[in-house]
N, C-alpha and C positions, 0 to 999 in steps of 0.2 A: 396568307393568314394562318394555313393551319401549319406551316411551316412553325411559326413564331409560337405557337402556342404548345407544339411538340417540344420546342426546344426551351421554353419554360417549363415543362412541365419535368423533361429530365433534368435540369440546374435544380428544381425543387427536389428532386429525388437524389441526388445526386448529393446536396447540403444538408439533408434532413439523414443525419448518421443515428444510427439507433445504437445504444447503451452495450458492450461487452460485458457479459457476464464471465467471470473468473474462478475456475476451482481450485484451491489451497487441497490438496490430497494428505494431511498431515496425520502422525501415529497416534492424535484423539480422534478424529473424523475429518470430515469434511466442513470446507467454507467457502462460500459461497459469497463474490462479492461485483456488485456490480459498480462499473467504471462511470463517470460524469464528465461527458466529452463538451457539453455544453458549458459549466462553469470552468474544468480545470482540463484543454484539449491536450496540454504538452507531455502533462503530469500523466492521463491516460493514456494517451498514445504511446509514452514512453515505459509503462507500467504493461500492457495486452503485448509490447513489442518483446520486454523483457521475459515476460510468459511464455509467450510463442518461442524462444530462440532454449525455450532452458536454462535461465539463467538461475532462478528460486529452485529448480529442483538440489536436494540435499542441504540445502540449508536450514537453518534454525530459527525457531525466536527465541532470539539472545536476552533481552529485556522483560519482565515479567512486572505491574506494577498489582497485586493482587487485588481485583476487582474493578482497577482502574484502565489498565491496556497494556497490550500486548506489543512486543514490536519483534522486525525478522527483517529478512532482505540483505541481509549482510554475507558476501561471496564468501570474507575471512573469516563465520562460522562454521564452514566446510572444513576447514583444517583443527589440526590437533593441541591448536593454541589456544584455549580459551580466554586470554587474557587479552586477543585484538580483538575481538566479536566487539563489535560496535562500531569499530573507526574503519570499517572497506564499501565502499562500494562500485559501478564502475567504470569508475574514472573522470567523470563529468557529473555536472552540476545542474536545476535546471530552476529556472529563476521561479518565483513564488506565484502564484495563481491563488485571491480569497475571493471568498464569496459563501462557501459552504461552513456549518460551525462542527465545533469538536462535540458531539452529540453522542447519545450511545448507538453504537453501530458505525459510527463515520471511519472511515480510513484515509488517513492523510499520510504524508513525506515526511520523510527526518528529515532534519535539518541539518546543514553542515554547522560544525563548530568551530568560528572564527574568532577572532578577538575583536574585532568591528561587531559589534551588538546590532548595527543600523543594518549591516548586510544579510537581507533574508533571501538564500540560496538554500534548495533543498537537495539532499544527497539523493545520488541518480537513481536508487533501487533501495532502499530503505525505507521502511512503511509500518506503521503503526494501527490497530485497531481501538476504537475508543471504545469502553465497558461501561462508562458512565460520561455524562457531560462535563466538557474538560474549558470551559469557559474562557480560563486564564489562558490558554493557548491559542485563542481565536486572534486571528489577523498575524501571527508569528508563524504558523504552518499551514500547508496547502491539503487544503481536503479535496478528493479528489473521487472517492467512491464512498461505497457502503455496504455494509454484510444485507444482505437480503434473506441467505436460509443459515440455520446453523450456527446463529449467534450464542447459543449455550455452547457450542466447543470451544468458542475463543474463551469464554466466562471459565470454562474448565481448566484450563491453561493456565489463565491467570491465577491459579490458586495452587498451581505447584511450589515442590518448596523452591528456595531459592536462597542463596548465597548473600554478603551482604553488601554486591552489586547489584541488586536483583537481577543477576543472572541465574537461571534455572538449576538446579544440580543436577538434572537427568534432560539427556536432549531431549526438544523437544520439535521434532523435522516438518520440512515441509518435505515430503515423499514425492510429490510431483505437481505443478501448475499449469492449467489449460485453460484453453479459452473454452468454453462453450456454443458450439458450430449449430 
């Protein structure tokens, strides 16, 4: 009996994953953003894995909607092109996961851009922060975290100037991404 009840009690410890918290190191401050393995597991596991490996450090956010969100993740913001920042990521695709809304604070997946409107895949490493509730996007992209400290540095961001791509005219980097251990 106390066999079974040992070996319950580690499956329960074992299934019960507690939340990664994630630090953006960027040249306004720091962000802090915690993962939701419970609503979106793929989105985050793919998101703490891309952190862990290096994959955000020296990249940008490309995208700037001034007071609306912020977006980055993009490998081909690392190069001297700024005219592909937006269309890299790496290399795969990973299907949509809803359930959370576009809220202020929420971070969700970019979405790949196809010509089939019906196919919602989101691109592997592209990720956006919401500055305000983004409504109209709910059930078309995957939310998968949320700013927990330090939501005035993304607000800060977003009010850089900006081109009339909204893309930023002064980078705006992420210096390094970790998990919090």
């Amino acid at each position: 009996m106390k066999k079974y009840i040992f070996l319950g009690l580690a499956f329960i410890l074992i299934s019960c994953r507690h939340n990664d918290q994630v630090v953006l190191e960027t040249n306004f401050g720091d962000i802090v953003i915690e993962v939701n393995y419970d609503v979106a597991p793929n989105h985050s596991e793919n998101f703490v894995k891309l952190v862990k490996s290096g994959f955000y450090d020296g990249t940008t956010f490309h995208r700037l909607v001034p007071g609306g969100l912020i977006q980055g993740g993009d490998p081909l913001s690392k190069d001297d092109d700024p005219d592909n920042d937006g269309l890299g990521g790496p290399g795969y695709t990973i299907d949509h996961e809803f359930g959370l809304k576009n809220v202020r604070g929420a971070v969700g997946a970019g979405r790949v851009k196809t010509f089939d409107k019906t196919e919602k895949k989101s691109n592997g490493s592209q990720f956006y922060i919401c500055l305000q509730e983004l409504r109209m996007m709910d059930g078309a992209y995957t939310i998968f975290g949320t700013v927990i400290k330090n939501l005035e540095v993304a607000d800060k961001i977003s009010w850089e100037p900006v081109d009339f791509n909204n893309k930023p005219k002064n980078p705006i980097i992420i210096k390094h991404a970790y998990v919090v251990e």
